[in-house]
C-alpha positions as CSV (number, residue, x, y, z in Angstrom):
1,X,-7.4,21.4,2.4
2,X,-8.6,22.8,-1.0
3,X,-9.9,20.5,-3.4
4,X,-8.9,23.5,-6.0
5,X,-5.6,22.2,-5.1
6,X,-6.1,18.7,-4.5
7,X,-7.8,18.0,-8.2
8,X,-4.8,18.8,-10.0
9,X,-3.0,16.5,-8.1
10,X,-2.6,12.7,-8.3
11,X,-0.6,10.4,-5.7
12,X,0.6,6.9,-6.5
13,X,2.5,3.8,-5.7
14,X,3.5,0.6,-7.7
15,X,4.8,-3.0,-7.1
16,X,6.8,-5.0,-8.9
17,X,6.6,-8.7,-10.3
18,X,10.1,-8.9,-9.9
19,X,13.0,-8.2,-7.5
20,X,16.3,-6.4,-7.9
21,X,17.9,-9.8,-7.0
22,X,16.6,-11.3,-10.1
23,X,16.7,-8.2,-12.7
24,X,19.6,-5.8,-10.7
25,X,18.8,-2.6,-9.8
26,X,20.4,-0.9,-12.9
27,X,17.5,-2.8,-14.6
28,X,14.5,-1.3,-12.4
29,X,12.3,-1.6,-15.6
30,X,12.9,-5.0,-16.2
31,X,10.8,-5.7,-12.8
32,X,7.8,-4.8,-14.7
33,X,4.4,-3.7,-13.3
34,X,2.3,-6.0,-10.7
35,X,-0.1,-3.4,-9.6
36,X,-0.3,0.2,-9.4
37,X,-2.7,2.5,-7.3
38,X,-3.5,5.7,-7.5
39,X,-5.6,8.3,-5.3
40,X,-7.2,11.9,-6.7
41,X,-9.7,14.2,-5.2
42,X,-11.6,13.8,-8.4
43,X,-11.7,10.1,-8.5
44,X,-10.5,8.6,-5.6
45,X,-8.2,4.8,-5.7
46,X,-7.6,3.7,-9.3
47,X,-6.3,0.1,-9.3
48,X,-4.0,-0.8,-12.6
49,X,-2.3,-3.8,-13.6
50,X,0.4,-4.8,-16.2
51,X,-2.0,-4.5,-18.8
52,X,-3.1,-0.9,-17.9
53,X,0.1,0.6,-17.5
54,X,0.5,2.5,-20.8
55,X,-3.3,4.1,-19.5
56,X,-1.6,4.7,-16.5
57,X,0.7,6.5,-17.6
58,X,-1.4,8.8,-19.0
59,X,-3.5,9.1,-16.7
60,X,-0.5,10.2,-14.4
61,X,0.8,12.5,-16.9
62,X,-2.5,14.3,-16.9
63,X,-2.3,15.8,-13.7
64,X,-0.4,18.8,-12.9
65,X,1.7,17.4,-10.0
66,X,2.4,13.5,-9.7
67,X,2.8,12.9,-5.8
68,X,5.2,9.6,-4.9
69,X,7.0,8.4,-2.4
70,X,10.2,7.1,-4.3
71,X,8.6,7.8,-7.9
72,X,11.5,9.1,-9.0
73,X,14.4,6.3,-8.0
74,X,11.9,3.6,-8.7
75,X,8.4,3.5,-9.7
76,X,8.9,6.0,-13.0
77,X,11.7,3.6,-13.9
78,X,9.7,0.5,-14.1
79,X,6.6,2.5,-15.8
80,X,9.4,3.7,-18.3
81,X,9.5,-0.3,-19.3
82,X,6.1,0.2,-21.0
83,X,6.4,4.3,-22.4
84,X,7.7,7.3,-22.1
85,X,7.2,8.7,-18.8
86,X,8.6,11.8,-19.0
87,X,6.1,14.1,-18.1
88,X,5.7,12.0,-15.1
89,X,9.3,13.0,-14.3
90,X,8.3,16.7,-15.4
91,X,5.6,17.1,-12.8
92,X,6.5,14.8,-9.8
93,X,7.2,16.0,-6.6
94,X,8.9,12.5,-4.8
95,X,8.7,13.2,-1.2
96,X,12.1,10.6,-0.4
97,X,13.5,13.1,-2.7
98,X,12.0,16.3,-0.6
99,X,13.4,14.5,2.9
100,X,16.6,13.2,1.3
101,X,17.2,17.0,0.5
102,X,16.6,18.5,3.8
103,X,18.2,16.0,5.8
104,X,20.8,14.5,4.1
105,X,20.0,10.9,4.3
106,X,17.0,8.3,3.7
107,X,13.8,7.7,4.9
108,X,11.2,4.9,4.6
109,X,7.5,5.9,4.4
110,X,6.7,3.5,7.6
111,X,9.4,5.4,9.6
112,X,7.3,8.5,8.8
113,X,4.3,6.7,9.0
114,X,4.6,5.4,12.4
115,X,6.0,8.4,13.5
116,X,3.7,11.2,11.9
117,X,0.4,9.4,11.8
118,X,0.9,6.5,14.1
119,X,0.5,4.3,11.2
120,X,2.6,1.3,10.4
121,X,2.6,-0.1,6.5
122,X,0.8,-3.4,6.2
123,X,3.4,-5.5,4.4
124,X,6.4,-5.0,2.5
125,X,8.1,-4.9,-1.3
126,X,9.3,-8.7,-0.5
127,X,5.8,-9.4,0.7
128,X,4.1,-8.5,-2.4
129,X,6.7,-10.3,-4.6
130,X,5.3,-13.5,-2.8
131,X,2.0,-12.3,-3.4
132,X,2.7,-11.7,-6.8
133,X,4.0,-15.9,-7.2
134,X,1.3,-16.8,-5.5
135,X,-1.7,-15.2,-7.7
136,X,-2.2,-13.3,-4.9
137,X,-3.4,-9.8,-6.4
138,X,-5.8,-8.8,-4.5
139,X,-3.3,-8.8,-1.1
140,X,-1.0,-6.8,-3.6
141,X,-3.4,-4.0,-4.2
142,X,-4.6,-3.8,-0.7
143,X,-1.1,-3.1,0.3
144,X,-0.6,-0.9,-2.2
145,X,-3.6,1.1,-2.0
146,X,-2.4,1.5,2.3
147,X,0.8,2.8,0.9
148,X,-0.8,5.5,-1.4
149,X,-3.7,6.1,1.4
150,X,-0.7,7.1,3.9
151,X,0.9,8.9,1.7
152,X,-2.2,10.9,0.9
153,X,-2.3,11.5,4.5
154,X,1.5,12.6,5.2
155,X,0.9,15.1,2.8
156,X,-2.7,16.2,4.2
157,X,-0.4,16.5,8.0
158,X,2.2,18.3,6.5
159,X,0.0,20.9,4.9
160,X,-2.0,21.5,7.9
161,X,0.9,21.2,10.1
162,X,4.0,22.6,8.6
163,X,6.4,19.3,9.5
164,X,6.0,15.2,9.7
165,X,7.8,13.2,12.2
166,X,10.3,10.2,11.6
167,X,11.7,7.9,13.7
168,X,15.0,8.4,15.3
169,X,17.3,5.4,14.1
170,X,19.0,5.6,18.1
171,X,15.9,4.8,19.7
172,X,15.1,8.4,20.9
173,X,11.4,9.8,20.5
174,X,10.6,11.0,16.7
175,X,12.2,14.1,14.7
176,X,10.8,16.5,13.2
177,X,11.5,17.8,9.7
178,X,9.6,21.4,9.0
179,X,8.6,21.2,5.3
180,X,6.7,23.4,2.8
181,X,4.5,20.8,0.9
């Protein structure tokens, strides 16, 4: 991989304080910021909280291409409750988005996860909402940071290796999608 490339990149993951039972998913920025990660060449994991997300934000815009899994449909919206994130929006490249296109349907990062890397997420979004009651911030950055670390690595395959894998929802052994990342 070229770190030319890689420094003008930044990859990242938030979660929530809130659900969409409690806000409604027409109100994604009303779920407000728990903890966001971030991952570049340059500086490695960033951990930000509620009170850092206007930095954050900046710090994302800053980068020529904003790597996400989902950033588009979700974390941008509840970053947008604290500024303007649109060149966030301008320079992301959501990989949900990416698969959604090619295939024609969903995928969650542990399906491809599991699949490509043979590397299961650590918890889930309801998970870290009971973190998030309990004080728990430190488990909620831990998982977080996992979620951008595989990401970072999905993207590192499917560079060197042309596709990623996902399950297959019938039980059969994993697909593969061929993609240009």
């Amino acid at each position: 991989m070229q770190l030319d490339l890689f420094a003008t990149e930044v990859y990242y993951d938030i979660e929530t304080q809130r659900s969409a039972d409690e806000v409604g998913w027409e109100n994604i920025h009303l779920m407000r910021l728990a903890v966001g990660v971030t991952w570049s060449a340059l500086e490695g994991f960033r951990h930000w909280q509620e009170r850092d997300a206007e930095a954050m934000i900046q710090y994302l815009s800053s980068f020529d291409r904003v790597i996400s899994f989902n950033g588009d449909g979700f974390d941008s919206r509840v970053l947008s409750y604290y500024g303007d994130v649109s060149e966030i929006s301008r320079r992301s490249f959501d990989l949900l988005k990416d698969l959604r296109n090619r295939l024609g349907h969903r995928l969650s990062l542990d399906s491809i996860a599991r699949a490509t890397l043979n590397v299961g997420k650590t918890a889930n979004g309801l998970q870290s909402l009971q973190w998030w009651r309990e004080g728990r911030i430190d488990l909620i950055t831990a998982y977080c940071e996992q979620d951008v670390r595989v990401l970072v690595d999905i993207v590192c395959y499917a560079r060197s290796h042309g596709f990623v894998k996902y399950a297959d929802k019938m039980g059969g052994p994993p697909l593969t999608v061929y993609v240009h990342w």
